[in-house]
MARDOMAR-434572 format. One record per atom (N, C-alpha, C): residue number from 0; residue in one letter; atom name; z, x, y. Coordinates in steps of 0.2 Angstrom, whole numbers, plus 5000, padded with zeros to 4 digits. Atoms other than C-alpha are relative to their C-alpha. Layout:
REM MARDOMAR-434572
num->NUM	residu->A	atome->CA	z->Z	x->X	y->Y
...
***
This chain:
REM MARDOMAR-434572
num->0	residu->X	atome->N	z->4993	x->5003	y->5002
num->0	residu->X	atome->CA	z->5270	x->4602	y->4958
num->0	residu->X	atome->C	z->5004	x->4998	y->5006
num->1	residu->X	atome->N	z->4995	x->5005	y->4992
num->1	residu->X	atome->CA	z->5281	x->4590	y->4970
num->1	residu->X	atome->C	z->5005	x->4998	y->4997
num->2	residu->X	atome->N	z->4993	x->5002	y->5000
num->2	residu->X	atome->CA	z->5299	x->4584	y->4969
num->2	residu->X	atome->C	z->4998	x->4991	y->5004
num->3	residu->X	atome->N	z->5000	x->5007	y->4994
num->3	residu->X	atome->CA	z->5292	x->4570	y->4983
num->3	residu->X	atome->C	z->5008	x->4998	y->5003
num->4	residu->X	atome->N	z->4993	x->5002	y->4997
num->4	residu->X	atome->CA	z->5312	x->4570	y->4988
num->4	residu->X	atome->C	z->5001	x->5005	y->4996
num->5	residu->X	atome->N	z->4994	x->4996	y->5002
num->5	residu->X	atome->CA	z->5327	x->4580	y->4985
num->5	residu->X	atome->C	z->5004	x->4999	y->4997
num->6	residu->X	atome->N	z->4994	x->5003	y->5005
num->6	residu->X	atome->CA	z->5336	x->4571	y->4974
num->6	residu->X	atome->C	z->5001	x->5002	y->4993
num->7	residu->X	atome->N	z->5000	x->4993	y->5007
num->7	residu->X	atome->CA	z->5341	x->4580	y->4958
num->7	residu->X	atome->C	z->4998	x->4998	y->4995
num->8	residu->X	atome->N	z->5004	x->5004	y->5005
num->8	residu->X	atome->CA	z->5333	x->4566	y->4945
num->8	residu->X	atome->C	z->4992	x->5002	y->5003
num->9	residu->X	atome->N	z->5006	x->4998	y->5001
num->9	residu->X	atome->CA	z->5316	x->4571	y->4955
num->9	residu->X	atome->C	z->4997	x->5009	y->5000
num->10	residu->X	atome->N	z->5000	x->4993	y->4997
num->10	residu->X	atome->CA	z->5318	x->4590	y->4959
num->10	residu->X	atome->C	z->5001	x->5003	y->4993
num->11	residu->X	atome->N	z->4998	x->5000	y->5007
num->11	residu->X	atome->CA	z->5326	x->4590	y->4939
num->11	residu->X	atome->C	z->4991	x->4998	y->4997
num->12	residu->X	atome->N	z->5003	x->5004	y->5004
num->12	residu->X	atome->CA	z->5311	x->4579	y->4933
num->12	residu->X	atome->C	z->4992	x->5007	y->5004
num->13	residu->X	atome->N	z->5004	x->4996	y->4995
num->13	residu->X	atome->CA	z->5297	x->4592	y->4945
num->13	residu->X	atome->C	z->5003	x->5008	y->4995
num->14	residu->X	atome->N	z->4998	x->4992	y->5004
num->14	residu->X	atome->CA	z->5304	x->4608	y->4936
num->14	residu->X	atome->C	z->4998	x->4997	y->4993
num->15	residu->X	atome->N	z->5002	x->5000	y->5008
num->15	residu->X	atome->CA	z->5303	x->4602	y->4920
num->15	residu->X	atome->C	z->4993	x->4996	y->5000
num->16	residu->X	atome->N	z->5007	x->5001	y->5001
num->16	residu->X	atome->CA	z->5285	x->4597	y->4923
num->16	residu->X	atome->C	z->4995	x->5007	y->5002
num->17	residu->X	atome->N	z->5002	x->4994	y->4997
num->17	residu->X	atome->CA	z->5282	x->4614	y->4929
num->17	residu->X	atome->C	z->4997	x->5003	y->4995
num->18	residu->X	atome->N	z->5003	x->4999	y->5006
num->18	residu->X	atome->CA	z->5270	x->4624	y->4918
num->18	residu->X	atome->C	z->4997	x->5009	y->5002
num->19	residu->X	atome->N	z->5006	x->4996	y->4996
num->19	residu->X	atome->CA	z->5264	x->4643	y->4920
num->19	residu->X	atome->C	z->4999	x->5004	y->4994
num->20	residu->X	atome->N	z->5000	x->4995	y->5008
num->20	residu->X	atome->CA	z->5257	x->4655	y->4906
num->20	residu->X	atome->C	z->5005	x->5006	y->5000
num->21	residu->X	atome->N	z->4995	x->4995	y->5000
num->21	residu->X	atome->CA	z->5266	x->4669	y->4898
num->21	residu->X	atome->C	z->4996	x->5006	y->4999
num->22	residu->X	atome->N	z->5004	x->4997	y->5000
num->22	residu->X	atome->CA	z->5258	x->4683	y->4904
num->22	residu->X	atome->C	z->5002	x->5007	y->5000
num->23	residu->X	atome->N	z->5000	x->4993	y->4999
num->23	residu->X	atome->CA	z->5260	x->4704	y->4903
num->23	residu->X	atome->C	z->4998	x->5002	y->5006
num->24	residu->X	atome->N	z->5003	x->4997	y->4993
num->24	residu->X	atome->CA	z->5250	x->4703	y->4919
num->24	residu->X	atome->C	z->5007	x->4999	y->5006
num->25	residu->X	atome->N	z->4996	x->5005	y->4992
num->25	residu->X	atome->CA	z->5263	x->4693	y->4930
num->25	residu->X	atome->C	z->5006	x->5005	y->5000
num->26	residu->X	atome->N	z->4996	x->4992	y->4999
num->26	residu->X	atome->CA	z->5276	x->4707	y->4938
num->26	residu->X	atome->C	z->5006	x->4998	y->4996
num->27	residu->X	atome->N	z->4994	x->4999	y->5006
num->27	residu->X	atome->CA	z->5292	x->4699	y->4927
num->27	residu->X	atome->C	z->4998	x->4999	y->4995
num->28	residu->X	atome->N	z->5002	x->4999	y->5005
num->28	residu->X	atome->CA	z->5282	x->4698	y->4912
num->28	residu->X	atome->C	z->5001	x->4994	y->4996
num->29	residu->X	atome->N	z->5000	x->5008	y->5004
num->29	residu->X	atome->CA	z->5285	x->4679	y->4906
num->29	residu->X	atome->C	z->5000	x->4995	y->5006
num->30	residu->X	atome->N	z->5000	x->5005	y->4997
num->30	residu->X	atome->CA	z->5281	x->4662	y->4911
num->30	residu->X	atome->C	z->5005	x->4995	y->5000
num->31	residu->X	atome->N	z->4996	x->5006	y->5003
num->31	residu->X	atome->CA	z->5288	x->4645	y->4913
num->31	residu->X	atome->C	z->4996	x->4993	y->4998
num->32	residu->X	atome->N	z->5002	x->5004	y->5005
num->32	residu->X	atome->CA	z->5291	x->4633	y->4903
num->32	residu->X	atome->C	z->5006	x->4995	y->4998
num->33	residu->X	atome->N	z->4994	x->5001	y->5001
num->33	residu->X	atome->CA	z->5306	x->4621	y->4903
num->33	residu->X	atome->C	z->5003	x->4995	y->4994
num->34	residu->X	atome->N	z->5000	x->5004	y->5005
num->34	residu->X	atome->CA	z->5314	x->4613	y->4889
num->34	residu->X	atome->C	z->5005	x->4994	y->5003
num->35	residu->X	atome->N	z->4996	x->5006	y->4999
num->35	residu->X	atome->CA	z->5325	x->4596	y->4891
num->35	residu->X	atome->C	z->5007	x->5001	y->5003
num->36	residu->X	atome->N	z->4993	x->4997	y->4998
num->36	residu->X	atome->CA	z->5341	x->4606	y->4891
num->36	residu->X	atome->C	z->4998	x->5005	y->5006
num->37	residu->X	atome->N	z->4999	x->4999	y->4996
num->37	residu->X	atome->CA	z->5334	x->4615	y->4906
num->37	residu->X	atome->C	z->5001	x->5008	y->4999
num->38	residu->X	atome->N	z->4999	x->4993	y->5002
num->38	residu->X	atome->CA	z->5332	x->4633	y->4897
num->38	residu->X	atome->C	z->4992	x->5001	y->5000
num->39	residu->X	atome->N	z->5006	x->4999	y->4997
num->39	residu->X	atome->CA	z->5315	x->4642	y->4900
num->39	residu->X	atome->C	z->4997	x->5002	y->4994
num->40	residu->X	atome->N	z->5002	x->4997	y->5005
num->40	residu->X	atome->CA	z->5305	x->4645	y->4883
num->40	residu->X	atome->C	z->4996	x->5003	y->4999
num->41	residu->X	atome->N	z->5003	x->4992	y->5000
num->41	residu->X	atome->CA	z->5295	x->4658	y->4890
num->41	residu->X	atome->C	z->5001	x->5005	y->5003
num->42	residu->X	atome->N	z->4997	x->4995	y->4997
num->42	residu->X	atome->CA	z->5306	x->4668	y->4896
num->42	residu->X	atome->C	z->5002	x->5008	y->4996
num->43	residu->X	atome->N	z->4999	x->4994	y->5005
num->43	residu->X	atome->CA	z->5310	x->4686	y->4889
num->43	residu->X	atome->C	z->5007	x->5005	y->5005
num->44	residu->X	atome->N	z->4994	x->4997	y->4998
num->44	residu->X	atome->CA	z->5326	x->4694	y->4892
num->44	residu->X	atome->C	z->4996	x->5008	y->5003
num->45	residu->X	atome->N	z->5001	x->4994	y->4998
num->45	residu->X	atome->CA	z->5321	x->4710	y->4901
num->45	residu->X	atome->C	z->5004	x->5001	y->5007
num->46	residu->X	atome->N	z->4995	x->5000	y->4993
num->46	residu->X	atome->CA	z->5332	x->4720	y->4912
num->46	residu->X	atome->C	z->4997	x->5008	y->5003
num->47	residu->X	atome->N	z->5002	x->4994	y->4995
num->47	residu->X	atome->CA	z->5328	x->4732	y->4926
num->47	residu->X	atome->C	z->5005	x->5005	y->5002
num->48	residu->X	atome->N	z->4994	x->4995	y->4997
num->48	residu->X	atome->CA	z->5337	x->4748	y->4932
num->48	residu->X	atome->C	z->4996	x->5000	y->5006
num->49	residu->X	atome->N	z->5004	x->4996	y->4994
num->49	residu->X	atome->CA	z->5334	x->4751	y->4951
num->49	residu->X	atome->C	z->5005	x->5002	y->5003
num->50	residu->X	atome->N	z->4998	x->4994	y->4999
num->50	residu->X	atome->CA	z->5339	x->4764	y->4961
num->50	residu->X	atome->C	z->4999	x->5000	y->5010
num->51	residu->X	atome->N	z->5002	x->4999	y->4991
num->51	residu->X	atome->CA	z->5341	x->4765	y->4984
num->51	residu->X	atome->C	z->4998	x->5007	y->5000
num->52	residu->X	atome->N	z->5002	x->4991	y->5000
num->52	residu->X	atome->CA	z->5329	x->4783	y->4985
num->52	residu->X	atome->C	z->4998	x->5000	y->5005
num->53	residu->X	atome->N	z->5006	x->5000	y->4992
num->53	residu->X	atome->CA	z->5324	x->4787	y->5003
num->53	residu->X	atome->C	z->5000	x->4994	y->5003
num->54	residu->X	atome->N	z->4999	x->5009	y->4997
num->54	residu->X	atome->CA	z->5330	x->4770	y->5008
num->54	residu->X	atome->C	z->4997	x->4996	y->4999
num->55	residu->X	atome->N	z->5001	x->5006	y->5001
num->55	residu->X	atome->CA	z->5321	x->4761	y->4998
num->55	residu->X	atome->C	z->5002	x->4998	y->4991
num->56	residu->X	atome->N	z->4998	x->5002	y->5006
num->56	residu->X	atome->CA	z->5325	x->4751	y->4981
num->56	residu->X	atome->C	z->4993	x->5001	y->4997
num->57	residu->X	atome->N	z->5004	x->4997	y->5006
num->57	residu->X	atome->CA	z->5315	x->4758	y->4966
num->57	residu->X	atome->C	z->5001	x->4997	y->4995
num->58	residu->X	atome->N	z->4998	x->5000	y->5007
num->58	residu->X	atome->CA	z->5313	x->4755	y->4948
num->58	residu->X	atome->C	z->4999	x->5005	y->4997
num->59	residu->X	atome->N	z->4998	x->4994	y->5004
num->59	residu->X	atome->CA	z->5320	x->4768	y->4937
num->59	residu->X	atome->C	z->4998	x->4999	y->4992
num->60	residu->X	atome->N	z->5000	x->5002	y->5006
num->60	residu->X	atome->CA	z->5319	x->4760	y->4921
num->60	residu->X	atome->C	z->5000	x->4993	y->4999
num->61	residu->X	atome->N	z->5005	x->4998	y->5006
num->61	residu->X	atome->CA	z->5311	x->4754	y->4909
num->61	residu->X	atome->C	z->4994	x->5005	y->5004
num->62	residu->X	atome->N	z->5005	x->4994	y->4999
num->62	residu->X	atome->CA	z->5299	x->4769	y->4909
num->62	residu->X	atome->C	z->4993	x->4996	y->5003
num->63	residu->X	atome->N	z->5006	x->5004	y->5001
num->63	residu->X	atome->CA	z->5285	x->4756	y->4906
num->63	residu->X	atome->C	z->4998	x->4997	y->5009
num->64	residu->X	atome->N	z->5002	x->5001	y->4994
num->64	residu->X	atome->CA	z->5288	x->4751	y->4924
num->64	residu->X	atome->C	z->5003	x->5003	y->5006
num->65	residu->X	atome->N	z->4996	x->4995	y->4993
num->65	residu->X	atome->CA	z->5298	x->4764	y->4933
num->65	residu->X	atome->C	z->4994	x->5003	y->5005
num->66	residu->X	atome->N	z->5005	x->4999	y->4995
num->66	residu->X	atome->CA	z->5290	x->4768	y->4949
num->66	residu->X	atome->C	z->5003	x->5008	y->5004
num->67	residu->X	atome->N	z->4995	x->4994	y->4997
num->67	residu->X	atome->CA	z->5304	x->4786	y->4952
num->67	residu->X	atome->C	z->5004	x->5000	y->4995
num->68	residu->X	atome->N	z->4996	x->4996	y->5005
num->68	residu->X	atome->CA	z->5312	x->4796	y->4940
num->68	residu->X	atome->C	z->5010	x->4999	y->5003
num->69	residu->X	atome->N	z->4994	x->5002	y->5000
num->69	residu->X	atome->CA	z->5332	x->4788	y->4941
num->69	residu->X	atome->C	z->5004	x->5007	y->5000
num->70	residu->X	atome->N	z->4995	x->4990	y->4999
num->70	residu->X	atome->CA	z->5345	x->4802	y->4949
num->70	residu->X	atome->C	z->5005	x->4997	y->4999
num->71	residu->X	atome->N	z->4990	x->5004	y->5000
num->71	residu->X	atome->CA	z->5362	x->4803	y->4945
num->71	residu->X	atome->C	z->5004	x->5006	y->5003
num->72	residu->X	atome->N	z->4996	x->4996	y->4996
num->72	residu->X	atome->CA	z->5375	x->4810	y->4954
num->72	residu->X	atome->C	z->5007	x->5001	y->4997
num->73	residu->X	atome->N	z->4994	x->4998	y->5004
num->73	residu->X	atome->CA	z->5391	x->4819	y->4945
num->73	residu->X	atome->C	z->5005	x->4997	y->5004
num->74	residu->X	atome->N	z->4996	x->5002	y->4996
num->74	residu->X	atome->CA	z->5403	x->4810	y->4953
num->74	residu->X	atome->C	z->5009	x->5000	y->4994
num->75	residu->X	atome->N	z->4994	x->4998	y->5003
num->75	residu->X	atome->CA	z->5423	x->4812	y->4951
num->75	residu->X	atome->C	z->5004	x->4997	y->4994
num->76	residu->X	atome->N	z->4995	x->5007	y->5005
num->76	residu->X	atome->CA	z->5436	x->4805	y->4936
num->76	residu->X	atome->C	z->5004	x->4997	y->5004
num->77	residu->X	atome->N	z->4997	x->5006	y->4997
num->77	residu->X	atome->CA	z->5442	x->4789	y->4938
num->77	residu->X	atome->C	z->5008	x->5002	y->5005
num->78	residu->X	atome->N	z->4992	x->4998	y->4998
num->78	residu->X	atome->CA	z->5460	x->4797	y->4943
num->78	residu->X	atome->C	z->5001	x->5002	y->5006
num->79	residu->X	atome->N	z->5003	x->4995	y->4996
num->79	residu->X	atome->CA	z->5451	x->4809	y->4954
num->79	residu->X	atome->C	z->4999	x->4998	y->5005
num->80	residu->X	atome->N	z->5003	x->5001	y->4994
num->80	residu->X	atome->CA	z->5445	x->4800	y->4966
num->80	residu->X	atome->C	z->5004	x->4996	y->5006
***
């Protein structure tokens, strides 16, 4: 897939020719697929929790692909601090 230029009628018209499947394997879990208004039809609302452990960004949650058990820290009331 090409735009051939920059221009927002071919860069617009190149996305929305764009095609991938929707697959379980792919690491965000859905493909593309764009409709006319430019919303994605194989998109799947999924949201991640991640977490900085050890200096690095982890996923905590969804269990299904947490990669580190999400720490919490008691921290003070809002008034408190």
């Amino acid at each position: 897939m090409t735009a051939g230029d920059l221009s927002p009628d071919k860069v617009r018209a190149a996305a929305l020719d764009a095609r991938t499947s929707r697959s379980e394997e792919r690491r965000n879990g859905w493909g593309v697929k764009f409709r006319d208004d430019g919303q994605n039809t194989l998109e799947r609302v999924q949201h991640y929790m991640l977490q900085w452990q050890d200096g690095r960004l982890v996923t905590v949650w969804p269990e299904r692909f947490a990669v580190a058990s999400a720490k919490f820290v008691p921290l003070p009331r809002v008034g408190e601090r």
